[in-house]
C-alpha positions as CSV (number, residue, x, y, z in Angstrom):
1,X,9.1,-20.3,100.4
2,X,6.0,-20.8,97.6
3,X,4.0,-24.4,98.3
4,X,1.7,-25.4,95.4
5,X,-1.3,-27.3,96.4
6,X,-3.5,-29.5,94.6
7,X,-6.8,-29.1,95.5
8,X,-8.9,-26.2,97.3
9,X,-11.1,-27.3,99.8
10,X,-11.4,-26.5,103.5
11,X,-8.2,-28.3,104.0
12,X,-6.3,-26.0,102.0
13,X,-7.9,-23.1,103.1
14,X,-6.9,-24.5,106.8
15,X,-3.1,-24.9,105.1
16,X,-3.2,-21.1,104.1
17,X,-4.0,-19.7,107.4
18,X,-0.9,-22.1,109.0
19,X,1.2,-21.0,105.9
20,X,0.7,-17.3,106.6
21,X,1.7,-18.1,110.6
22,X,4.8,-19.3,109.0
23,X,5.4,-16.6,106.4
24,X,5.0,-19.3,103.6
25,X,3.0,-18.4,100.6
26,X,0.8,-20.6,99.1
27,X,-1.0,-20.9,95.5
28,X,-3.8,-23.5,94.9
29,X,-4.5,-25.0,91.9
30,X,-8.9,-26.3,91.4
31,X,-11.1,-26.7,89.3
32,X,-14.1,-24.4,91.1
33,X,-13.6,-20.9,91.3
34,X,-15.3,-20.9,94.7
35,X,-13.0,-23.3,96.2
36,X,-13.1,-22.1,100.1
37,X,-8.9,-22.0,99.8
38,X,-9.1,-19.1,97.5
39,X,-10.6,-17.4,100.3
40,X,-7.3,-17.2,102.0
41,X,-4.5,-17.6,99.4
42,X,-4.1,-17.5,95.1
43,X,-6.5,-19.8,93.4
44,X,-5.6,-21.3,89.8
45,X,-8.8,-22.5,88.5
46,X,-8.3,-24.7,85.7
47,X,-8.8,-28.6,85.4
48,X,-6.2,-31.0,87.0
49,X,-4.9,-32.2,84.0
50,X,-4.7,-28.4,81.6
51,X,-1.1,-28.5,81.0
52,X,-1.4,-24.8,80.4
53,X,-2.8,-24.5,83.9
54,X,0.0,-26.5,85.4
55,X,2.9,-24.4,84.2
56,X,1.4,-21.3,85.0
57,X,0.6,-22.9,88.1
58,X,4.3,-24.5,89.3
59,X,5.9,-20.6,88.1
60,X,7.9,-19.4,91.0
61,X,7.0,-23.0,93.1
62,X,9.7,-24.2,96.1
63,X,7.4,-27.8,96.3
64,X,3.5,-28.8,95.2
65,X,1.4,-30.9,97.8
66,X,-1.7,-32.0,97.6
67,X,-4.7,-31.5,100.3
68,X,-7.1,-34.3,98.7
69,X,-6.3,-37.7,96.6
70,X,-8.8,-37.7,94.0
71,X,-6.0,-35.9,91.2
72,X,-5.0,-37.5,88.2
73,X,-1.9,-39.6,88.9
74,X,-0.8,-38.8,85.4
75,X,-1.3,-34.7,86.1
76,X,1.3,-35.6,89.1
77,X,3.6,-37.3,87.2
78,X,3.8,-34.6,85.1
79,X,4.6,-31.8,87.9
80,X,7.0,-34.2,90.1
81,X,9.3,-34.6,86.3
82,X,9.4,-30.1,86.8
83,X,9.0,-29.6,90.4
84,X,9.3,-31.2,93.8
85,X,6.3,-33.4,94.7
86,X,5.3,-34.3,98.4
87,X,4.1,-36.6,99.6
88,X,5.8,-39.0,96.6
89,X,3.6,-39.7,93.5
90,X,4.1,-43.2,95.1
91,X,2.3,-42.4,97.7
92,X,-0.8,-40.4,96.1
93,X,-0.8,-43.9,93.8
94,X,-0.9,-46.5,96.7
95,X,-3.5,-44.6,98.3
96,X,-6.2,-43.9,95.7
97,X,-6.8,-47.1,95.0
98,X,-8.2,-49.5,97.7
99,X,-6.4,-52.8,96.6
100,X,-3.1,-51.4,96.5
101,X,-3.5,-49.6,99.8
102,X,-4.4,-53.0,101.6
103,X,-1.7,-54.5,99.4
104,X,0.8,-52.2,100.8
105,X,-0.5,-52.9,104.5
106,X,-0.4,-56.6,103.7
107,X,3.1,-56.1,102.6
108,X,4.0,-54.6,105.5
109,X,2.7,-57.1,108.5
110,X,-0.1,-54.8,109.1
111,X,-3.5,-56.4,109.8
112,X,-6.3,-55.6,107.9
113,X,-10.0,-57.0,107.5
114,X,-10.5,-60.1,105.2
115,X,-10.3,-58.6,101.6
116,X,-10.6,-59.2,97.5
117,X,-10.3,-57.5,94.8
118,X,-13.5,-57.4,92.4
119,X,-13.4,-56.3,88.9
120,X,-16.7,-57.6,87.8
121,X,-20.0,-59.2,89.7
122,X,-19.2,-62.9,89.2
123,X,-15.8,-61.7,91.0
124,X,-17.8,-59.6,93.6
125,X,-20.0,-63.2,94.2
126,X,-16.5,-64.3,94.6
127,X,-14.9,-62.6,96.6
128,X,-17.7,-62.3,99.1
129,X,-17.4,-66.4,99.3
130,X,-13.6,-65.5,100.5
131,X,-14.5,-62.7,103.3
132,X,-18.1,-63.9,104.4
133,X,-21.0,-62.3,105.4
134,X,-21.7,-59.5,106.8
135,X,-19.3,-57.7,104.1
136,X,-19.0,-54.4,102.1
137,X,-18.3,-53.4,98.7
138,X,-16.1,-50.1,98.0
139,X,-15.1,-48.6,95.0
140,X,-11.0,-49.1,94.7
141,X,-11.7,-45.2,93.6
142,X,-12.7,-42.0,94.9
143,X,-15.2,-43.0,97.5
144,X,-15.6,-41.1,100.4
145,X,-17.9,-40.0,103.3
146,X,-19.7,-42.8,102.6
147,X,-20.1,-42.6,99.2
148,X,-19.1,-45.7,96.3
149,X,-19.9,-48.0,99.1
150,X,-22.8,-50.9,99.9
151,X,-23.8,-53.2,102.8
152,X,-23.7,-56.6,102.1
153,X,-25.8,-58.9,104.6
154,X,-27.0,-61.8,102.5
155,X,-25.7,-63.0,98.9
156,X,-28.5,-61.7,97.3
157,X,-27.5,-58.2,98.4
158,X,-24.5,-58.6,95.5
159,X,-26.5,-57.5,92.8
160,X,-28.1,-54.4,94.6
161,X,-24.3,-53.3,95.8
162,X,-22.7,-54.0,92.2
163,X,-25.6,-51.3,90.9
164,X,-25.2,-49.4,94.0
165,X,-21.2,-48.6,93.1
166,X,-22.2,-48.2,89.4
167,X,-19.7,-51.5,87.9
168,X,-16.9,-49.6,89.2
169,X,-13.5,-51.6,90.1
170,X,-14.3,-52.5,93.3
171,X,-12.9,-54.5,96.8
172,X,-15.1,-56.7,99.2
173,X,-14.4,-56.3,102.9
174,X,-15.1,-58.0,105.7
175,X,-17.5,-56.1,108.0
176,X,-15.7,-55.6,111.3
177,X,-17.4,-56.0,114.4
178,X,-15.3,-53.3,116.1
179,X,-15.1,-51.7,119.6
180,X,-14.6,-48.3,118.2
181,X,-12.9,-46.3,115.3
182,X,-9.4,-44.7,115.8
183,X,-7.1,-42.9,113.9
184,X,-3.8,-41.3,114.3
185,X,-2.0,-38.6,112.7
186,X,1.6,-38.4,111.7
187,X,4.2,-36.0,110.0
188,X,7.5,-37.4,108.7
189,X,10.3,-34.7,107.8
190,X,12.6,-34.7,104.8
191,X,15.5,-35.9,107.2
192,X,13.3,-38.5,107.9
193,X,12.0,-37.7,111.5
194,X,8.6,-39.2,112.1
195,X,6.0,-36.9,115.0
196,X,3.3,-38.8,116.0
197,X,0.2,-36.9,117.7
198,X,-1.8,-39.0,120.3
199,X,-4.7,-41.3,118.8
200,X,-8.0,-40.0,118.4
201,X,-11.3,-41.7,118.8
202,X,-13.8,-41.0,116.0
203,X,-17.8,-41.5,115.2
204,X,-19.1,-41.8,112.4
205,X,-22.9,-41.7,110.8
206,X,-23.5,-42.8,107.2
207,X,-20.4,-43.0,106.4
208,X,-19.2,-38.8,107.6
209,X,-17.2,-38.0,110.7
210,X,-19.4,-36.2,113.0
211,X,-17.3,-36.3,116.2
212,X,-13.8,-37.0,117.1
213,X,-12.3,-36.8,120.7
214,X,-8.4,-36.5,121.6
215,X,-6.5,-37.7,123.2
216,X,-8.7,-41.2,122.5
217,X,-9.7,-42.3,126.4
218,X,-8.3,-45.5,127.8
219,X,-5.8,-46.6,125.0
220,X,-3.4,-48.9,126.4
221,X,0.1,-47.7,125.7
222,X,1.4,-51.0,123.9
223,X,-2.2,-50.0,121.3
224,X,-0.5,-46.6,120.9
225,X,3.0,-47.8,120.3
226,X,1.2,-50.3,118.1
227,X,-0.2,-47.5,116.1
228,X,2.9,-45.6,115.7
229,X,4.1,-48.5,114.4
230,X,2.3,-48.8,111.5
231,X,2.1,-45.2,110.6
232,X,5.9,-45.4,110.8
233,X,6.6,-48.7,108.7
234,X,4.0,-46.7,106.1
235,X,5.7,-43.8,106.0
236,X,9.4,-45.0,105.7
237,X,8.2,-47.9,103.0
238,X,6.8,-45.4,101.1
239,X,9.5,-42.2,101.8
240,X,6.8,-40.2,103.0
241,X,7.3,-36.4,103.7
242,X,4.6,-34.7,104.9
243,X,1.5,-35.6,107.3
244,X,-0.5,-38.8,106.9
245,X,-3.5,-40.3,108.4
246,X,-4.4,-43.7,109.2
247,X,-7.8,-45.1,110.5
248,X,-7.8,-48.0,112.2
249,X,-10.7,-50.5,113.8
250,X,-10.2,-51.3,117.3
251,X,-10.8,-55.2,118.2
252,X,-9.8,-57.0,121.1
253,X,-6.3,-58.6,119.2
254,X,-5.1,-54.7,118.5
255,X,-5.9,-53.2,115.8
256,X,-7.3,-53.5,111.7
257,X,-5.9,-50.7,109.1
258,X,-9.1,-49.3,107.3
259,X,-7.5,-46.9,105.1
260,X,-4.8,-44.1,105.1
261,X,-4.8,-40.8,103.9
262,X,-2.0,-38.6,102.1
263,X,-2.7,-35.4,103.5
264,X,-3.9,-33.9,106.8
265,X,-6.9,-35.0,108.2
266,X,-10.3,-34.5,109.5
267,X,-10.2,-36.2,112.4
268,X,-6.8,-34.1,113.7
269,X,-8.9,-30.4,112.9
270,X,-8.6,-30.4,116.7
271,X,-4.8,-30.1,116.7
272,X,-5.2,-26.2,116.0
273,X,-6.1,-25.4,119.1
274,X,-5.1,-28.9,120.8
275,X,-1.6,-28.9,120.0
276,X,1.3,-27.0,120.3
277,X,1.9,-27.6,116.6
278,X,-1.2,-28.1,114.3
279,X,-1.2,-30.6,111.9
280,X,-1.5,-28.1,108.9
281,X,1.9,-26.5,110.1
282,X,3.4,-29.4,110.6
283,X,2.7,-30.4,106.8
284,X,4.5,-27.5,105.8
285,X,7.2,-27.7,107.9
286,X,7.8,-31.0,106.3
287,X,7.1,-30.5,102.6
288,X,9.9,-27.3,102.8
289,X,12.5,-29.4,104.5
290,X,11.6,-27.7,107.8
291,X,12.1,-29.1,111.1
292,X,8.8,-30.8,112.3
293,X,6.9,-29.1,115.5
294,X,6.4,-30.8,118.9
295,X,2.6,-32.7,118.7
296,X,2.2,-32.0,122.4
297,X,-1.5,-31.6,123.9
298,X,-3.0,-29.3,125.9
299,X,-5.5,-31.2,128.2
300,X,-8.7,-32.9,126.2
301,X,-10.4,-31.6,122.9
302,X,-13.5,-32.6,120.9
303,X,-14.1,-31.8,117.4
304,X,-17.7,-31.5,115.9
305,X,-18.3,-31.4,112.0
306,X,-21.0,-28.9,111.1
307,X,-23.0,-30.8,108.4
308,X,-25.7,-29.8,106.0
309,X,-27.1,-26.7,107.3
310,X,-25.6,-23.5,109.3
311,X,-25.5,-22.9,112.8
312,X,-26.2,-20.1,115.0
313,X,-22.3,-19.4,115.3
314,X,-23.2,-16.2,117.9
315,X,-24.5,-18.9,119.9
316,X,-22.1,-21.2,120.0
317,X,-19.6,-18.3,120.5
318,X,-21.2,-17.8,123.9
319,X,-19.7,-21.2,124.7
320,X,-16.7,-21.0,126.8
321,X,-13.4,-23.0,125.4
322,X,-15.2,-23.7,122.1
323,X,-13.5,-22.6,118.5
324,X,-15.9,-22.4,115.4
325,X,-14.1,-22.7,111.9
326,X,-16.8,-22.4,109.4
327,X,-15.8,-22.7,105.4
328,X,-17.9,-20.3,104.0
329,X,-19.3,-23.4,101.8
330,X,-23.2,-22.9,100.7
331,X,-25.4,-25.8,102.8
332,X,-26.0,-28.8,101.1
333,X,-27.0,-31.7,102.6
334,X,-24.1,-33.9,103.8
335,X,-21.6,-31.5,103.3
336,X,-18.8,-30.5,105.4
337,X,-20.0,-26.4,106.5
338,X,-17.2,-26.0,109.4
339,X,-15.9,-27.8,112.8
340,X,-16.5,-27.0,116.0
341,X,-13.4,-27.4,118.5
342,X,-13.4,-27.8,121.9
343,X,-10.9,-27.7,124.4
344,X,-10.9,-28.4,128.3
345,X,-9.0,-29.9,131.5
346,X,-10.6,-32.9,131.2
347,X,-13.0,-35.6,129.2
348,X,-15.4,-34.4,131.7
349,X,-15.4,-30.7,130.6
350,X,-15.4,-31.8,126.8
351,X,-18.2,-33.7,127.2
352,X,-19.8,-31.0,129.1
353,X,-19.3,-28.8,126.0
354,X,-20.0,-30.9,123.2
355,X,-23.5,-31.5,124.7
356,X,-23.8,-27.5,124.6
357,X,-22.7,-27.1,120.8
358,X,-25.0,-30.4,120.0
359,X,-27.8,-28.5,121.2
360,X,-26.7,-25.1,119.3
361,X,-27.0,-27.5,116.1
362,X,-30.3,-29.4,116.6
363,X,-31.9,-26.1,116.6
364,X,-33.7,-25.7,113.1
């Protein structure tokens, strides 16, 4: 088998090393010729939408998948009318844009915080009337770790946010007062089998995962049935093959969809050594029309993201049960470098762990 993929960050690179586990070759297709997946596997570099470049790049393909949303929907459209496509064009569509990804929940009986759809300030004004206050306003598009968002605490914060996300097409959210952030990860098969790993708990700081622990401690099974739930009624709605992520906030009624994500995830990097199946394999077992792999744990794991500047990775090597994955990306601040896994018996031995690696990092 040959697998296309769209896109050649670290989650591609991550999709290489599962691909060559599996004796599938991969070929990515970015727009950077140092893209950290060309590291491990063929890099097209070309702009998403060079027609050229997309021939040349589907030559010889079995299927094209995708490890980030940002592409051009109409670059898509274009392979999915030559080649297979998966996850569905569908699915890339609903969730690159805000409004139709709550849409779709919304469609689908599952909750989500108080929401509008802003086009233009005086509908911003608006729409914060219909939420309340506190709020925040998103960009429907390519917003991420934080970024194409604004707080809103008063009305007067409307004008700063509006400048703050540039005019851009935009949705006004409710602010949650939430117990804690969760997510769970999922992998549906061409046959239509659905794997479900265990719900994770996640933290976040300006916007960026820094730390997310699995199995998430004290979830009440009918949460985590809830939760499979969701991701299931998502996944069959939209005839999903591959893995998905959804993030949810926990409040005491169950729990609020934030936002899903058509590819594998940061918050299930743990799953690699966590699991007996990592997520990236399990995407490729799906997109080929494989059988999916059991999602089964192996006692506790926490995941650190390495952001902005390197680490002393001899040191943290030292470090029993811990797993460094660094990208080979040059430091910038807020970037993603690399993730730091840990695995142990217990939440007492992860915690343990993660205190030592925190240390590693705060050293300058």
């Amino acid at each position: 088998m040959k697998v296309g993929v769209l896109g050649g960050g670290q989650l591609g690179q991550m999709l290489a090393e599962a691909g060559r586990r599996l004796g599938i070759g991969l070929r990515f297709l970015a727009p950077d010729a140092e893209s950290p997946a060309g590291r491990r596997a063929e890099l097209v570099v070309a702009q998403y939408d060079n027609e050229a470049a997309l021939t040349h790049f589907i030559d010889g393909l079995d299927v094209v998948t995708y490890e980030f949303e940002n592409i051009p929907i109409a670059a898509v459209r274009s392979l999915a009318e030559r080649t297979v496509v998966r996850p569905s064009v569908e699915a890339l569509e609903t969730a690159q844009d805000r409004a139709n990804e709550k849409a779709c929940f919304e469609t689908l009986g599952i909750p989500t915080p108080r929401w509008a759809a802003a086009g233009t300030l005086r509908e911003a004004r608006a729409g914060l009337e219909l939420v309340g206050i506190p709020a925040m306003l998103k960009t429907r598009r390519h917003g991420y770790d934080g970024k194409g968002q604004a707080v809103i605490r008063e009305r007067a914060d409307v004008e700063r946010g509006w400048v703050t996300v540039s005019g851009a097409p935009s949705v006004v959210e409710s602010l949650v007062s939430f117990t804690r952030e969760l997510s769970i990860i999922a992998a549906r098969s061409v046959a239509g089998d659905i794997a479900f790993y265990p719900l994770v708990e996640n933290h976040h700081s300006e916007g960026i995962l820094r730390f997310s622990l699995a199995p998430a401690p004290n979830v009440s099974e009918s949460v985590q049935k809830r939760a499979r739930e969701y991701a299931g009624k998502i996944m069959e709605h939209l005839g999903y093959v591959g893995v998905m992520a959804i993030e949810f906030f926990e409040v005491p009624d169950g729990l609020l969809a934030n936002e899903m994500a058509p590819r594998v995830h940061n918050s299930g990097h743990w799953s690699i050594e966590g699991a007996d199946t990592s997520q990236f394999e399990n995407h490729l077992r799906a997109v080929t029309g494989m059988e999916l792999g059991s999602t089964e744990m192996h006692g506790v794991c926490g995941m650190v993201n390495v952001i902005g500047q390197e680490p002393d990775v001899a040191r943290l090597r030292e470090i029993p049960d811990v797993h460094v994955h660094m990208y080979g990306k040059a430091p910038a601040p807020r970037r993603k470098l690399g993730h730091i896994t840990v695995t142990a018996d217990d939440l007492d031995g992860v915690r343990r762990a993660v205190a030592q690696v925190r240390a590693v990092l705060a050293r300058k």
